[in-house]
C-alpha positions in Angstrom: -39.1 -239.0 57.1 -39.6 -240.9 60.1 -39.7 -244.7 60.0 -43.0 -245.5 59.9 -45.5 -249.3 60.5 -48.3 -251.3 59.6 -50.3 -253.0 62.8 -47.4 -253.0 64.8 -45.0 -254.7 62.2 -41.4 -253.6 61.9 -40.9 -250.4 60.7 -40.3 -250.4 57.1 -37.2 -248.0 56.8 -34.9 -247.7 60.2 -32.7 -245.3 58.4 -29.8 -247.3 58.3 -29.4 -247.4 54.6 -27.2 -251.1 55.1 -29.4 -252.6 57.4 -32.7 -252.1 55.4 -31.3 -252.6 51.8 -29.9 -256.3 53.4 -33.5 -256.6 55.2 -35.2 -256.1 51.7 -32.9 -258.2 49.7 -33.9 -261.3 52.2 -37.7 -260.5 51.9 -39.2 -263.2 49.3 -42.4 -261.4 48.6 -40.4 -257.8 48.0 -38.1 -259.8 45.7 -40.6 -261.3 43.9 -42.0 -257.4 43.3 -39.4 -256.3 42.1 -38.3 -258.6 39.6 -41.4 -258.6 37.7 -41.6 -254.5 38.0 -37.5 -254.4 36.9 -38.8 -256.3 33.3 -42.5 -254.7 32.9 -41.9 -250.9 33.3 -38.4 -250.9 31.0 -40.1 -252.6 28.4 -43.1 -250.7 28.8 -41.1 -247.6 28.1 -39.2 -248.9 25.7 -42.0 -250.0 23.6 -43.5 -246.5 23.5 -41.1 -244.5 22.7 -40.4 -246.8 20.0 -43.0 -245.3 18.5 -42.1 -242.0 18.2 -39.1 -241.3 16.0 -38.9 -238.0 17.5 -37.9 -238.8 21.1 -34.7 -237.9 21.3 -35.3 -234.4 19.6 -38.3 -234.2 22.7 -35.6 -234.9 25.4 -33.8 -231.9 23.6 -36.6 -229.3 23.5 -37.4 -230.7 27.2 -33.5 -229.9 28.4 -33.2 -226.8 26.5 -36.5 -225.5 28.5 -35.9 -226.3 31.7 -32.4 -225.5 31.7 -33.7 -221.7 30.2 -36.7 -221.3 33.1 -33.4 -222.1 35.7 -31.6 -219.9 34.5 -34.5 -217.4 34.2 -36.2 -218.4 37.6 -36.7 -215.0 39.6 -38.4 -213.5 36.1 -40.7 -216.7 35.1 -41.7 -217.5 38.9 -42.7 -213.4 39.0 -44.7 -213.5 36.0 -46.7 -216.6 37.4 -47.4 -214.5 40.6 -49.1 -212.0 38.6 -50.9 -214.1 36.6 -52.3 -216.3 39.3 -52.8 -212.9 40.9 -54.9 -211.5 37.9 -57.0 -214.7 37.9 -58.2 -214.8 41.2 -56.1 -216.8 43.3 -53.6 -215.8 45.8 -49.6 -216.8 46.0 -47.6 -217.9 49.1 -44.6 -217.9 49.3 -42.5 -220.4 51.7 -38.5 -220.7 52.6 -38.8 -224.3 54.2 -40.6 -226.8 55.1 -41.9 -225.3 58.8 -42.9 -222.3 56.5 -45.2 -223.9 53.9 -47.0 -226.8 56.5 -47.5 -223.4 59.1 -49.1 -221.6 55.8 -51.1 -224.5 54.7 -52.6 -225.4 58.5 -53.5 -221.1 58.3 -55.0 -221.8 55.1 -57.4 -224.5 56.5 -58.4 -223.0 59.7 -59.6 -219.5 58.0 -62.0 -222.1 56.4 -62.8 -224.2 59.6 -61.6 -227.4 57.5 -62.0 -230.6 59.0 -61.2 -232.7 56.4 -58.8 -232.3 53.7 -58.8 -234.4 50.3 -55.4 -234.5 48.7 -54.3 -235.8 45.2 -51.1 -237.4 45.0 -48.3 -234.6 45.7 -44.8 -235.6 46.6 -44.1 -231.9 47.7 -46.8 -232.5 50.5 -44.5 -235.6 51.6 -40.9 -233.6 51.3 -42.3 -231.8 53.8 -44.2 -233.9 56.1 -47.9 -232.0 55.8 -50.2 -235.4 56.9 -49.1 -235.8 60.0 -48.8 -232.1 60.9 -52.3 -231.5 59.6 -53.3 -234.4 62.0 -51.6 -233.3 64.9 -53.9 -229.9 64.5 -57.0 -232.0 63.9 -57.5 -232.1 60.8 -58.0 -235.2 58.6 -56.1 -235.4 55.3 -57.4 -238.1 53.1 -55.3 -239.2 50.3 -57.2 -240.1 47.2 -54.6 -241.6 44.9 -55.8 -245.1 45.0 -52.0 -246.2 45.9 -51.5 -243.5 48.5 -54.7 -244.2 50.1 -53.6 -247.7 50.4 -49.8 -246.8 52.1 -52.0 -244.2 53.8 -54.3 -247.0 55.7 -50.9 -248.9 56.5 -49.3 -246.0 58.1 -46.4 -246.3 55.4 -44.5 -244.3 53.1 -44.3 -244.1 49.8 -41.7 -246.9 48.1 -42.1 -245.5 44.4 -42.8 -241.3 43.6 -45.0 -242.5 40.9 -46.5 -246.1 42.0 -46.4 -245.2 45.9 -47.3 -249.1 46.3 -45.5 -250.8 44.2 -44.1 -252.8 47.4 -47.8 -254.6 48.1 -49.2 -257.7 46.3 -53.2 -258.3 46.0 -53.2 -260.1 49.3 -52.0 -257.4 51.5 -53.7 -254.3 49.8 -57.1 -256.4 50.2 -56.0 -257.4 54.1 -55.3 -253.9 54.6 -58.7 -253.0 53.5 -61.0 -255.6 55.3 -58.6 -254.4 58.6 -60.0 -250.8 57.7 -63.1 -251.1 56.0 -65.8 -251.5 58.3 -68.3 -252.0 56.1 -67.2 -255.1 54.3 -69.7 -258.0 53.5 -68.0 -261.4 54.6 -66.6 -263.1 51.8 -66.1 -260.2 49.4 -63.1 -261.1 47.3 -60.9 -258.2 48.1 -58.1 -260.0 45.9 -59.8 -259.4 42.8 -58.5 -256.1 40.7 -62.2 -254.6 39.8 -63.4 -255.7 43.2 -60.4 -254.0 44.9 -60.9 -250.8 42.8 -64.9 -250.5 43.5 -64.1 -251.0 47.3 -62.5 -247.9 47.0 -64.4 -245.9 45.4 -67.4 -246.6 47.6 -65.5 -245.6 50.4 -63.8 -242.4 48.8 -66.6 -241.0 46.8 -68.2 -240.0 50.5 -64.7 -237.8 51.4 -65.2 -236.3 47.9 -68.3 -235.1 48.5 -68.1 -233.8 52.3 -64.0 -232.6 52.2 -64.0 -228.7 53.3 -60.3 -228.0 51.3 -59.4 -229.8 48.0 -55.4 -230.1 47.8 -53.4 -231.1 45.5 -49.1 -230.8 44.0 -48.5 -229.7 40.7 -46.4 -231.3 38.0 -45.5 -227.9 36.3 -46.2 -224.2 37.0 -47.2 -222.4 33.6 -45.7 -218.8 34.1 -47.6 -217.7 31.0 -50.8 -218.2 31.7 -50.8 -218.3 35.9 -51.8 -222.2 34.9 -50.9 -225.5 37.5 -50.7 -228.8 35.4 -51.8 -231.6 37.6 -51.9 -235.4 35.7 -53.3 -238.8 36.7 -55.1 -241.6 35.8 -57.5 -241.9 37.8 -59.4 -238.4 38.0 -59.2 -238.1 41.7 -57.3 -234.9 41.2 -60.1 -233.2 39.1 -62.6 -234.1 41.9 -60.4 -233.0 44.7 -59.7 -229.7 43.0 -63.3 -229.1 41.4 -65.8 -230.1 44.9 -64.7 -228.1 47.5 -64.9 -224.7 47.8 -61.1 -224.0 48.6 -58.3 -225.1 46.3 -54.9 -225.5 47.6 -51.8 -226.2 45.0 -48.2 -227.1 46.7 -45.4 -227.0 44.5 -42.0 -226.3 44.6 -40.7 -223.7 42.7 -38.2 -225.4 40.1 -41.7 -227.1 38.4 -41.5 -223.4 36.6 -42.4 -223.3 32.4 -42.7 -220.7 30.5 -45.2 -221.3 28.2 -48.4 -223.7 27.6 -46.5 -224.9 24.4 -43.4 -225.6 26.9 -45.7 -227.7 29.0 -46.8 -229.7 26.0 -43.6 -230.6 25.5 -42.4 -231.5 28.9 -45.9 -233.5 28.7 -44.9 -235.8 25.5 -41.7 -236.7 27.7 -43.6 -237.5 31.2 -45.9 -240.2 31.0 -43.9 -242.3 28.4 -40.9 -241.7 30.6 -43.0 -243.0 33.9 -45.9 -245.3 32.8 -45.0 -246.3 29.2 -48.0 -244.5 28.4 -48.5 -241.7 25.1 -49.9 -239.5 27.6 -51.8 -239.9 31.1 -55.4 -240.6 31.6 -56.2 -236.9 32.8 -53.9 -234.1 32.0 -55.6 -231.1 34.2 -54.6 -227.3 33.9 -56.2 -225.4 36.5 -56.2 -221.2 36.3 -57.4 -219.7 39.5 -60.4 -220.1 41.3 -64.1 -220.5 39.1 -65.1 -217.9 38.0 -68.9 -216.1 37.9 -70.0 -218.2 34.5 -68.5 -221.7 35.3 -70.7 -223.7 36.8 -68.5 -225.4 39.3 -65.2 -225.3 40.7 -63.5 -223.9 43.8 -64.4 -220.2 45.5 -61.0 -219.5 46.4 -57.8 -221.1 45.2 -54.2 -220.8 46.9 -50.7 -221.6 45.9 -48.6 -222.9 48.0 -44.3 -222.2 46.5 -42.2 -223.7 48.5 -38.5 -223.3 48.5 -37.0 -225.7 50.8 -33.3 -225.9 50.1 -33.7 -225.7 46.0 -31.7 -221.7 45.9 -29.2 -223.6 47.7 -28.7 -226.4 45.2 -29.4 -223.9 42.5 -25.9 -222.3 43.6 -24.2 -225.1 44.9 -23.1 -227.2 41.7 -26.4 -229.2 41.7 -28.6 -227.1 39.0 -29.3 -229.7 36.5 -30.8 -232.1 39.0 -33.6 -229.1 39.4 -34.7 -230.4 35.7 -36.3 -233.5 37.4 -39.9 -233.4 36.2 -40.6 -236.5 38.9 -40.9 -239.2 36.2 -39.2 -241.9 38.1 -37.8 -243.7 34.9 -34.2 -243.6 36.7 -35.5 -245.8 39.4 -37.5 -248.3 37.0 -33.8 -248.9 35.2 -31.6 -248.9 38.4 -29.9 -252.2 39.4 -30.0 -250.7 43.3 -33.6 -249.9 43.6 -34.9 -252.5 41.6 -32.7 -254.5 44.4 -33.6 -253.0 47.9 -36.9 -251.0 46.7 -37.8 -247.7 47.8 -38.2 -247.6 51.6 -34.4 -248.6 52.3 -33.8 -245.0 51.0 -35.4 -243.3 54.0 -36.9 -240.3 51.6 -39.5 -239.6 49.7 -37.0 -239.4 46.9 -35.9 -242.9 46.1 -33.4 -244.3 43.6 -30.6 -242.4 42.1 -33.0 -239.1 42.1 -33.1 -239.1 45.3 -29.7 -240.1 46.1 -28.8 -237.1 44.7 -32.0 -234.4 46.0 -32.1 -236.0 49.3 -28.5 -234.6 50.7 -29.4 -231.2 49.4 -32.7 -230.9 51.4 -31.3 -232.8 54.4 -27.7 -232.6 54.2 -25.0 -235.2 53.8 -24.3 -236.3 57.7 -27.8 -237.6 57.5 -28.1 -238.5 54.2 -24.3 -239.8 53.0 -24.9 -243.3 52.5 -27.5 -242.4 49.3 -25.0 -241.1 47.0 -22.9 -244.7 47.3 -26.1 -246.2 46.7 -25.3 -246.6 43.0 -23.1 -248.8 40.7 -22.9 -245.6 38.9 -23.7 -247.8 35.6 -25.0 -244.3 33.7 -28.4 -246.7 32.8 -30.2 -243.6 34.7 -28.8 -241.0 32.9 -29.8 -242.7 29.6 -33.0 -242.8 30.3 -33.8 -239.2 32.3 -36.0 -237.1 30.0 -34.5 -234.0 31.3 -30.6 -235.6 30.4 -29.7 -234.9 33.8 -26.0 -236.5 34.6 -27.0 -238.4 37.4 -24.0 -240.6 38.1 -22.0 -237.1 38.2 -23.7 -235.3 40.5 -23.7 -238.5 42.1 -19.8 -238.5 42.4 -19.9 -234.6 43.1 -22.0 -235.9 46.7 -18.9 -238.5 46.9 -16.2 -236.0 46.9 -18.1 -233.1 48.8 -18.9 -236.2 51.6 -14.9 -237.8 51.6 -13.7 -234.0 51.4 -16.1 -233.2 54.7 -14.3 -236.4 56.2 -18.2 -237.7 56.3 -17.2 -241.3 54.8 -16.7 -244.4 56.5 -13.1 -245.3 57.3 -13.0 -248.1 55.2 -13.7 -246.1 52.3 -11.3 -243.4 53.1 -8.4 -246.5 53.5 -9.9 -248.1 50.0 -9.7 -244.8 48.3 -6.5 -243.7 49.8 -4.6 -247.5 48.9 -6.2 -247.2 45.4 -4.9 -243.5 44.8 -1.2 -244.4 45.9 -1.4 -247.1 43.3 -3.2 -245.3 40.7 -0.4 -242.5 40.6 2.5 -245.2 40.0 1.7 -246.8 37.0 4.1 -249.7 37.2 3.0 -250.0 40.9 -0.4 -250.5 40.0 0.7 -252.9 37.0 2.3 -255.4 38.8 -0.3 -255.3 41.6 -3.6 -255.7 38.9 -1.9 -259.0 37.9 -1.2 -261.0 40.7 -4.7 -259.6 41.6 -5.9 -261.4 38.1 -4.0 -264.6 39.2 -5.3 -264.7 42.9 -8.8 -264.0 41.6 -8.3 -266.9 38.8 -7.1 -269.1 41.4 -9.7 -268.4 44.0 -12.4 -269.5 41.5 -10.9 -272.6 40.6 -11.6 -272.9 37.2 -15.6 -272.1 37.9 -15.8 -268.4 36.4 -16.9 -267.0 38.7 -16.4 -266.5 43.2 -19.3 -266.9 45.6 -17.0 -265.2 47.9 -14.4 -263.2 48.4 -12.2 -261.4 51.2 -13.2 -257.4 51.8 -16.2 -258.7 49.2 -18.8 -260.1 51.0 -21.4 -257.1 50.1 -21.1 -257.8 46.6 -20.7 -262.0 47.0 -23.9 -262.0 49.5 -26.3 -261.5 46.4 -24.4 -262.1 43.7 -21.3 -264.1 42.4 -17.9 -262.0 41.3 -16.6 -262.7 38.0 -13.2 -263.8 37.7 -10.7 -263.3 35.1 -10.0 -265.3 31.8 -8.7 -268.5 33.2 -6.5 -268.3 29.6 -4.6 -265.7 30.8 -6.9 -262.5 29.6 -5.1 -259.6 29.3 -5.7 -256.9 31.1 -7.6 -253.6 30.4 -4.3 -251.4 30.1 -2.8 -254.1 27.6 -5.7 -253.8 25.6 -6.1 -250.4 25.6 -2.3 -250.3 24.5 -3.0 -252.7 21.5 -6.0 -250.8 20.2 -4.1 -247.5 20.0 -2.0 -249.4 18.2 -4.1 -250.3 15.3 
């Protein structure tokens, strides 16, 4: 993803993971984001799934599937071929990203589109599909009220399910009076209702005249040659339903089996990602209309993209292919609820894409993601799918320090810590004058503001210190409570 601005502003990722998490940290207004999104969306889960006793049995069933349409993905992603086949539509088939944007652009001229509506679809970010279509002139118009906003600021998205959860009132409505020609003076932009009409207005026109209709796909129902597309705001049902083409983008691990699978991975989603018992509009879409329906689309296309998922599929990294894009890792994580999404420099943010985001791009480019995490485990307890996120986050650490890819300083840390570590009474005697000098250095306050070697832990936050009575330490403890 290229770094991208708003009028001429400073570009809101530079790809220098460091620079851009410190940049965020110091920005008031992000902060103030943040914190209210870090206590509202937990609590909004939590409170849902409260009340259904059943949850954890859910997460099961939802594991247990995906894990089965992995490990069965040549056979399931076959049988949806035919079925989409046997319905009408037509099945392409893409190895990268260069692949499926070159199909896609085919797919619109055939038509002589000009302009393209599109419902929210992370797979047409992964692989970069605006800009391309633009640069071949055509117009893609994003319809998700949140990625039409980011869309009119030249941004990307800082949130795979709230793509502007980085704005307040005031700069969504100054973004729309600086593209919004139409405006009345004085029309109070700021308002929610106000700010929700406005766009409508101007969307409902892009509805009506767009010559291809695109949208992603939150599952792929081999059964039934079926695409499951939710939101809450029905812009994907008017995108798919108004124009006379249809074109799906997916990649190819969003595979079920069944309709009844897709129910199930549907209890987990929106009360994993919105705190909601289900979303708004939960769409399945078979093929293009057909002679009795009274609308829909002529011809429908799916687009199945590949793009580096055989490769994690065989390289240790299966059980991230689970992710069903719910974003309730992110919502719990002390490092994005921190920095935000842009720092990450993906599409992917948080510890989902800390993990996906080296195996589409690789780890020279995208090393300093799988360090972005406390590895606290907070993500894995809340992952519908039960996907063991903090280790696949320390299989991205070893594969990076074996490939000699990690900063010196690390290497030195990791090296010092290891000769310790493997002589015992070595690393004894060094823990407790560490203790002391860390006691002493707070001087009797609890706590340090700063520390040598420390400072990008001390910058934001204060470092506990030891019991000033003399706490013992964790290998003393450990001895007296297998002593009990």
């Amino acid at each position: 993803m290229s770094a991208s601005t708003h009028d001429g502003a400073a570009p809101v990722s530079t790809g220098d993971f460091s620079a851009d998490a410190r940049r965020a940290i110091a920005d008031e207004q992000l902060q103030t984001v943040l914190s209210r999104f870090s206590r509202v969306s937990p609590a909004s889960r939590a409170e849902t799934i409260s009340r259904l006793p059943e949850f954890e049995l859910l997460r099961d069933a939802g594991k247990a599937i995906k894990d089965h349409a992995l490990a069965n993905l040549d056979v399931y992603l076959e049988q949806f071929e035919a079925a989409v086949t046997e319905a009408g539509g037509q099945v392409h088939w893409c190895r990268d990203a260069a692949e499926a944007r070159a199909t896609v652009l085919q797919l619109c001229r055939d038509v002589g589109a000009r302009t393209v509506t599109k419902s929210k679809s992370m797979a047409t970010e992964e692989i970069g599909l605006n800009d391309y279509l633009e640069e071949h002139g055509i117009e893609p118009v994003e319809t998700d009220l949140g990625e039409y906003i980011i869309q009119l600021r030249k941004e990307p998205p800082s949130h795979i399910i709230m793509p502007a959860i980085h704005l307040n009132r005031q700069q969504v409505a100054d973004t729309f009076r600086a593209a919004h020609d139409h405006l009345p003076p004085g029309r109070k932009l700021e308002e929610p209702r106000i700010m929700l009409d406005e766009a409508r207005e101007e969307l409902r026109s892009r509805f009506l005249g767009a010559d291809v209709g695109m949208t992603g796909a939150n599952m792929l129902i081999a059964e039934t040659g079926s695409i499951v597309v939710v939101t809450n705001e029905g812009n994907a049902d008017l995108t798919m339903t108004l124009p006379k083409t249809h074109i799906a983008v997916s990649t190819i691990e969003k595979i079920v089996p069944t309709l009844d699978d897709a129910m199930t991975v549907l209890r987990l989603l929106a009360r994993s990602a919105t705190g909601q018992d289900i979303t708004v509009y939960s769409s399945f879409v078979t093929g293009p209309k057909r002679a009795a329906d009274p609308d829909g689309p002529e011809t429908f296309h799916m687009v199945l993209i590949d793009n580096g998922r055989s490769a994690m599929f065989d390289g240790g990294f299966r059980d991230m292919l689970r992710c069903i894009r719910c974003g309730s890792c992110m919502n719990h994580c002390p490092v994005y609820t921190t920095v935000g999404g842009h720092a990450y420099n993906s599409m992917y943010e948080g510890p989902m894409g800390s993990v996906l985001t080296p195996g589409l791009r690789g780890l020279a480019s995208a090393g300093d993601l799988p360090n972005a995490s406390t590895l606290c485990g907070k993500c894995e307890t809340v992952c519908p799918m039960k996907i063991p996120l903090p280790q696949l986050l320390r299989r991205w650490r070893q594969r990076q320090h074996d490939a000699r890819l990690n900063k010196p300083a690390q290497r030195w840390g990791l090296g010092v810590w290891s000769f310790l570590a493997r002589r015992a009474w070595l690393y004894r005697i060094v823990s407790r004058l560490g203790a002391v000098a860390l006691r002493v250095g707070a001087k009797g306050r609890g706590r340090l503001g700063r520390w040598p070697l420390a400072g990008g832990w001390t910058a934001a936050r204060d470092l506990a210190a030891p019991s000033s009575s003399g706490g013992e330490t964790f290998m003393a403890a450990w001895r007296r409570g297998q002593r009990r």
